[in-house]
C-alpha positions as CSV (number, residue, x, y, z in Angstrom):
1,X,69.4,49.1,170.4
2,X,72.2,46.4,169.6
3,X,73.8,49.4,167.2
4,X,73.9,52.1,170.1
5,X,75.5,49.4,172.4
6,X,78.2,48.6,170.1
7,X,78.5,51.9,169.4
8,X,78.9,52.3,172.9
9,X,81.5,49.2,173.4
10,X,83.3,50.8,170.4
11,X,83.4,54.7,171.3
12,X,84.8,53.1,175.0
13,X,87.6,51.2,173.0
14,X,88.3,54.7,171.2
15,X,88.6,56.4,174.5
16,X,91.4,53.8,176.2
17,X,93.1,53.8,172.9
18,X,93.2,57.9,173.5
19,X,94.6,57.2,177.4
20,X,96.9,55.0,175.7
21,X,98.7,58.0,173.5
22,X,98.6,61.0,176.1
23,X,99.9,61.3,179.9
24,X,97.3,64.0,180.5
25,X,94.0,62.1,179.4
26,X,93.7,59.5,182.1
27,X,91.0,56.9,182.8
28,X,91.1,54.6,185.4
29,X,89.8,51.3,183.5
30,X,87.5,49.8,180.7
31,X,84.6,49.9,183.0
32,X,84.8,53.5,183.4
33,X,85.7,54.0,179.4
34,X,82.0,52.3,179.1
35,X,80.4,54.7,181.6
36,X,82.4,57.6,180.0
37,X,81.0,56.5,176.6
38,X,77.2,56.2,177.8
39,X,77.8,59.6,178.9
40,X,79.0,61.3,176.3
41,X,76.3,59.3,173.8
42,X,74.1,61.1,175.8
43,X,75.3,64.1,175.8
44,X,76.0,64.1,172.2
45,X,72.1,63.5,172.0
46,X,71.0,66.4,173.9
47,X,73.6,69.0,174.8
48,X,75.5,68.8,171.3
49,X,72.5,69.6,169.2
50,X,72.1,72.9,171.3
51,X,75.6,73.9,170.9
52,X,75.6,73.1,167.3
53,X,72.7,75.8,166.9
54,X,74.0,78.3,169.0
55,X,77.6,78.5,167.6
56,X,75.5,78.0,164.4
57,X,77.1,80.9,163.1
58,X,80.9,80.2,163.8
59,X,81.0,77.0,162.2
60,X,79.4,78.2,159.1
61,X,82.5,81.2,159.1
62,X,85.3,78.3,160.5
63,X,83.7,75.9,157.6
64,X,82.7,73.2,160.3
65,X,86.0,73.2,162.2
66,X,83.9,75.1,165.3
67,X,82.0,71.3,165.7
68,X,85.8,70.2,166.5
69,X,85.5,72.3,170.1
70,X,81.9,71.4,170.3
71,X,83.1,68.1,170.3
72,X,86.0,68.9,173.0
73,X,83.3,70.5,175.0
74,X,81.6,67.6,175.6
75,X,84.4,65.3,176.0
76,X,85.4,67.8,179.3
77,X,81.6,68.0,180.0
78,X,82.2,63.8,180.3
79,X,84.9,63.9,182.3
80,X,83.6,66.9,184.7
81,X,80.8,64.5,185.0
82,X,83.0,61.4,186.0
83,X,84.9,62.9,188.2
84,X,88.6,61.5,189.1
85,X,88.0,58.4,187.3
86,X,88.2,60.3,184.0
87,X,90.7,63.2,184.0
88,X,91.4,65.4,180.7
89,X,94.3,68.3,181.7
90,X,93.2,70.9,179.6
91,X,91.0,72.1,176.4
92,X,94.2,71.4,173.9
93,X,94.3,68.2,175.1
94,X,90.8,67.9,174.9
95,X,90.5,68.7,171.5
96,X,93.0,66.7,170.2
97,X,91.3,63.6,171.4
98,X,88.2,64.5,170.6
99,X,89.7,64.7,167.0
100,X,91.9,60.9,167.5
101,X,88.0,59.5,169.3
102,X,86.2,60.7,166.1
103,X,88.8,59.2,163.8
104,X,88.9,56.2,166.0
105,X,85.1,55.8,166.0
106,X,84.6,56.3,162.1
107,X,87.7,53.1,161.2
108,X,86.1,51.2,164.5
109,X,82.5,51.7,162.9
110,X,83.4,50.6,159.6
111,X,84.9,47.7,160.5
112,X,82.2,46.7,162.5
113,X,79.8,46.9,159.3
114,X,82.0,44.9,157.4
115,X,82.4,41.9,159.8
């Protein structure tokens, strides 16, 4: 449990650092990067799985780079869910920070384990 929270804390830190760099990925504070991140952890636990298998196919022929728009997917899904407080401006946009978040969240994660 004290992983998936700072998993959590960390993925949320990832997704300011992500407002930070683009105009049209907008979040309206830290409290609502943590919300967004609870979201999307569980999204990535139930929706992702099911899109991983049914695209099964195209990421096996795109050699895994299909799981980069599976991933985009569900960073919209998020912010559909959110509402105004989290705003992505369109699917380019969307997977180019879900690309930074993943990046963000693998050197956040290892420092973590090292500390």
């Amino acid at each position: 449990m004290k992983k998936w929270l700072l998993h959590v804390v960390l993925n949320a830190v990832a997704i300011i650092a992500v407002a930070q760099l683009f105009e049209s990925f907008k979040i309206e504070g830290f409290a609502a990067a943590l919300i967004a991140s609870l979201i999307l952890s569980v999204l990535n636990a139930i929706v992702r799985p099911i899109l991983v298998v049914l695209t099964l196919p195209i990421t096996v022929v795109s050699l895994g780079l299909f799981l980069f728009v599976i991933n985009a997917i569900t960073l919209m899904l998020t912010a559909w869910l959110m509402g105004s407080s989290f705003v992505i401006d369109g699917f380019g946009i969307a997977i180019l920070s879900a690309i930074i978040i993943s990046l963000l969240n693998l050197m956040l994660n290892q420092l973590a384990k090292e500390l």
